[in-house]
NUZA-199835 format. One record per residue (C-alpha): residue in three letters; z, x negated, y. Coordinates in Angstrom, 3 decimals. Layout:
REM residues N
+------+----------+----------+----------+
: rest :       zz :       xx :       yy :
+------+----------+----------+----------+
:  ALA :        Z :        X :        Y :
...
+------+----------+----------+----------+
END
This chain:
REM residues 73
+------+----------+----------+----------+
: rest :       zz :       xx :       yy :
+------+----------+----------+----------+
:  UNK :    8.664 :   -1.713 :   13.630 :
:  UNK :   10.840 :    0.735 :   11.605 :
:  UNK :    9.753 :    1.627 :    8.353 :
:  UNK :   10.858 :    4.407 :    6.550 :
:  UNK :    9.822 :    6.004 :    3.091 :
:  UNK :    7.729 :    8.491 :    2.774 :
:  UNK :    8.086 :   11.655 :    0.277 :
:  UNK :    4.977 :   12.052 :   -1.674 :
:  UNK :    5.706 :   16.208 :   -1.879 :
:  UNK :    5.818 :   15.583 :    2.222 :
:  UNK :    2.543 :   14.154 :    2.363 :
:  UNK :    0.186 :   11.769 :    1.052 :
:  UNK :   -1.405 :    8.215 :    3.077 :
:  UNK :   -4.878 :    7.756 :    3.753 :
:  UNK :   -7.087 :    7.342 :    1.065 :
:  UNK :   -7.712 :    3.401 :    0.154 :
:  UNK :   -5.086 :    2.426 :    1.956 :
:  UNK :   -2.650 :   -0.036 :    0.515 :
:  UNK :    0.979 :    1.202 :    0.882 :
:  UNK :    4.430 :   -0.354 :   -0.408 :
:  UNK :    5.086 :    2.740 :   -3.348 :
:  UNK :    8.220 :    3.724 :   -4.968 :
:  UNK :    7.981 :    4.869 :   -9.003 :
:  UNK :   10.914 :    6.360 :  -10.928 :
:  UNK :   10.112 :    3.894 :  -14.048 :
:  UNK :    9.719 :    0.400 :  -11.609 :
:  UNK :   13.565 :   -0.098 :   -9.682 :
:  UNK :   11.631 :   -2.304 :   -7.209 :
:  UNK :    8.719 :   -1.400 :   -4.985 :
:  UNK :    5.127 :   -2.595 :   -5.778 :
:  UNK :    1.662 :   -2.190 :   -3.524 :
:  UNK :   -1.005 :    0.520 :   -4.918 :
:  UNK :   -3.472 :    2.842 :   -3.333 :
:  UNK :   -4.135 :    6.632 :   -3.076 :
:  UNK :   -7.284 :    7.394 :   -4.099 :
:  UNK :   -7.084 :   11.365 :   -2.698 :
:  UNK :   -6.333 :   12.445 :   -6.583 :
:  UNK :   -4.215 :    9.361 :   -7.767 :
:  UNK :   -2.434 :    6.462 :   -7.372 :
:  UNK :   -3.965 :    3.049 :   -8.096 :
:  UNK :   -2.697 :   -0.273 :   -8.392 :
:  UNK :   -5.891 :   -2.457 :   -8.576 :
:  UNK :   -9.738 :   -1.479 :   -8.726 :
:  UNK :   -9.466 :   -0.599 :  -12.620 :
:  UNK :   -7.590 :    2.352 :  -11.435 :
:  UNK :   -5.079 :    2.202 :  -13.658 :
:  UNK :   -3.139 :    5.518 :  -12.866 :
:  UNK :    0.610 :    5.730 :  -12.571 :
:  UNK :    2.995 :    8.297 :  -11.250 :
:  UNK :    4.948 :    7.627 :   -7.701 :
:  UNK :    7.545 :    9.609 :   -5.677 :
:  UNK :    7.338 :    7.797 :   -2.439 :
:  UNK :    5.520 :    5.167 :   -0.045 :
:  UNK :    5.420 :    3.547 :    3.010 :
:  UNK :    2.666 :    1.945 :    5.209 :
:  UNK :    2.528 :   -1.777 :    4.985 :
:  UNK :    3.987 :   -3.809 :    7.604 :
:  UNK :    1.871 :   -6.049 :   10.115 :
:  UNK :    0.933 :   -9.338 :    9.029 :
:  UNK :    3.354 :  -12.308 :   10.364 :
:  UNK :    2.126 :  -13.424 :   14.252 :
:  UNK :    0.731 :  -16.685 :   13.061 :
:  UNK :   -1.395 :  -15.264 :   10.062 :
:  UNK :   -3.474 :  -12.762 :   12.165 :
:  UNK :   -4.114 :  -15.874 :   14.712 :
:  UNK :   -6.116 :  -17.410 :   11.838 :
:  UNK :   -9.332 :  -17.664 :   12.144 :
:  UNK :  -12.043 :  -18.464 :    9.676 :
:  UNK :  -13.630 :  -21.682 :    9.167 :
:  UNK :  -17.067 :  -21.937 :   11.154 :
:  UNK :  -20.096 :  -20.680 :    8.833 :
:  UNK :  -17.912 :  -19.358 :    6.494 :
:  UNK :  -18.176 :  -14.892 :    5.744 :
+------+----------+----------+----------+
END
């Protein structure tokens, strides 16, 4: 799967979705979420300004095999 970043003046993700974002004040990449009129990073909603995202990537093979213990959810 090739990921690429994606320009926030190009377009925005799905709201709620958790995406790998880029800021101009962080040099590394952190998670967050678009709410459809900001960017979150955590359910306090603490905004912050970002230039650029990308989805997040699949979870590893053996992680989405897992299954949950019996009478557990």
């Amino acid at each position: 799967m090739e990921m690429e970043w994606v320009s926030c003046t190009d377009r925005m993700p799905p709201t709620y979705e958790t995406c790998i974002v880029g800021r101009p004040d962080v040099p590394w990449p952190i998670t967050a979420f678009w709410t459809g009129e900001k960017w979150c990073r955590d359910v306090m909603k603490e905004e912050f300004h970002v230039t650029h995202w990308m989805p997040m990537p699949p979870p590893p093979s053996n992680i989405a095999k897992v299954k949950p213990p019996e009478g557990s959810a």
